[in-house]
N, C-alpha and C positions, 0 to 999 in steps of 0.2 A: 620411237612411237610405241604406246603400250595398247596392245591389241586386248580384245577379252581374252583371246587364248592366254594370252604372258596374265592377264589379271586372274583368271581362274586359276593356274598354274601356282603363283603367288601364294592366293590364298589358301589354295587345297595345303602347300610347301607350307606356309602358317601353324596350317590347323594339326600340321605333327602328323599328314600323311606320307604314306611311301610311294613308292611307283609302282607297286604291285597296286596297291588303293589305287590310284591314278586310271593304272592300265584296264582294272576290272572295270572301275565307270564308262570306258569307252566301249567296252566288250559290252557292257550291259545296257547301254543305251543303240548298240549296234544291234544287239538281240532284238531289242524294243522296236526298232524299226522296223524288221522283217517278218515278226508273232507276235501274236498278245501271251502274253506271261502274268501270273500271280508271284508275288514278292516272293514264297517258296518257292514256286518254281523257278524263278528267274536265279536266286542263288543255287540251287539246286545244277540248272544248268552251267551255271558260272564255274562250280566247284567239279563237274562233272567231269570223270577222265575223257571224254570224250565230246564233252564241252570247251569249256575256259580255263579248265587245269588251273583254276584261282584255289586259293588255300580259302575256308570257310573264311575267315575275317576280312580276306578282301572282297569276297563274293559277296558279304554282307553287306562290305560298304559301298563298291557298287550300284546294288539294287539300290540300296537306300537313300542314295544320291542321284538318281537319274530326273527325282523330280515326275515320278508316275503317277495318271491316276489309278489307282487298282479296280476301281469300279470301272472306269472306261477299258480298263484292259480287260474284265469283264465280258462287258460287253461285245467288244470285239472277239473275245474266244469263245461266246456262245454262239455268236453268228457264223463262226469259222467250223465247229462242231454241228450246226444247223445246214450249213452249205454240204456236207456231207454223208452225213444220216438222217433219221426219223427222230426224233426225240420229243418225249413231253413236258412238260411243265417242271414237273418234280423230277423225273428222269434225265434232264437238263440240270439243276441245280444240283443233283446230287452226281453228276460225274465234274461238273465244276469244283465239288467243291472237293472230290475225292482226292486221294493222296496219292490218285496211280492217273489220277486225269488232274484238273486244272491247280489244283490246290488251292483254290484260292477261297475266303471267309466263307460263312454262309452268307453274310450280309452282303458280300462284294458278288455273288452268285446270286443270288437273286435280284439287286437291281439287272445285272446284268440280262437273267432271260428273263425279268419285267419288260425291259426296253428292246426287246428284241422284235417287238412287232410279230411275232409269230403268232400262225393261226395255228391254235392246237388240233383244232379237228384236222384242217389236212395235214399235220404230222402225223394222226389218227391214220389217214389212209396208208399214206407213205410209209409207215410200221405195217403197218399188216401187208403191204405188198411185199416189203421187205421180208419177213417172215413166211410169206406165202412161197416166195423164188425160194427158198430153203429148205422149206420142209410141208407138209403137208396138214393142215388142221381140218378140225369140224368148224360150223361156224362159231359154237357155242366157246368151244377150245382155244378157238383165237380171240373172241372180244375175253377169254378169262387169262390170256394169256397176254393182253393188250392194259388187261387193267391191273394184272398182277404187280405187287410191291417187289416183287423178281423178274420181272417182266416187262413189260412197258411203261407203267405206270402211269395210265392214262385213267381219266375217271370214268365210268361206266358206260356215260352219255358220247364222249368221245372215242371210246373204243368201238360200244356200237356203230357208232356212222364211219369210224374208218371201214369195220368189217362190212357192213351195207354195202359201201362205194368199191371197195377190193374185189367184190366177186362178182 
C-alpha cells in the first residue's frame, strides 16, 4: 500500500534530494509547530549550532518546503511579542522586521501587527507602566520618551493618554 509518507518520500528521492533535505523539512515544520518564525529566521534556526546543525542548503530547503505562510507566521509572532510586552505600531514592525528579532519582510510585518487587533493606546499605557516600574520620568519626559523614534514610538496622541492613564 503507498502511503503519502512512501509518496512524499518518492518524490522528494525524485527531485535529487538528500536525507539531510529530508531531515531539515521535518525539523522545520517541527519548529513551525511550536513558534512563528520568518523564512530567515526559520533557516537561521535550522542552521543554528544550537539549533538544527543543518548545513545552510538543507536549512534552506527545509524552510522552503514546509509550505508556510510567512505573513501568518507574522502574524502569530506579533501576537506572541504582544502577549509579553508594550509595543506600538511602528515599534512592532520594526522589531518584526529586525535582524536580531523577527526577521521577517517589512511587508510580511506589517500585515502582521495590521491584523493583530491591537489597541495602541493601551499599549500606550502598558509602556509607560513599563518604563515607569524602571526608572523614574517627568511627565513631559515620558510621553517624549513614549513618542521617541528611540523610544516607544508611539504617536503623540497615544503616548499622551498612555502617560494620562500611567500616573
Amino acid at each position: 500500500m503507498i502511503t503519502a509518507v512512501t509518496m512524499i518520500s518518492t518524490t522528494l528521492a525524485e527531485a535529487g534530494t538528500t536525507n539531510g533535505d529530508k531531515e531539515a523539512l521535518v525539523a522545520a515544520k517541527e519548529y513551525l509547530s511550536t513558534q512563528a518564525f520568518s523564512l530567515k529566521g526559520l533557516i537561521a534556526q535550522l542552521d543554528s549550532p544550537y539549533g538544527g546543525q543543518f548545513t545552510v542548503a538543507q536549512a534552506t530547503y527545509g524552510a522552503d518546503h514546509t509550505g508556510a505562510n510567512w505573513y501568518k507566521e507574522a502574524l502569530a509572532s506579533a501576537k506572541e511579542y504582544l502577549s509579553t510586552q508594550a509595543f506600538s505600531l511602528k515599534g512592532l514592525i520594526a522589531q518584526l522586521d529586525s535582524p536580531d528579532g523577527g526577521q521577517f519582510t517589512v511587508a510580511q510585518a506589517t500585515y502582521g501587527v495590521d491584523h493583530t487587533g491591537a489597541n495602541w493606546y493601551k499599549e500606550a499605557v502598558s509602556a509607560a507602566k513599563e518604563y515607569l516600574s524602571a526608572q523614574a520620568f517627568s511627565r513631559n519626559g515620558l510621553i517624549s520618551q513614549l513618542d521617541s523614534p528611540y523610544g516607544g514610538q508611539f504617536t503623540v496622541a497615544q503616548a499622551t493618554y498612555g502617560v494620562n492613564k500611567a500616573y
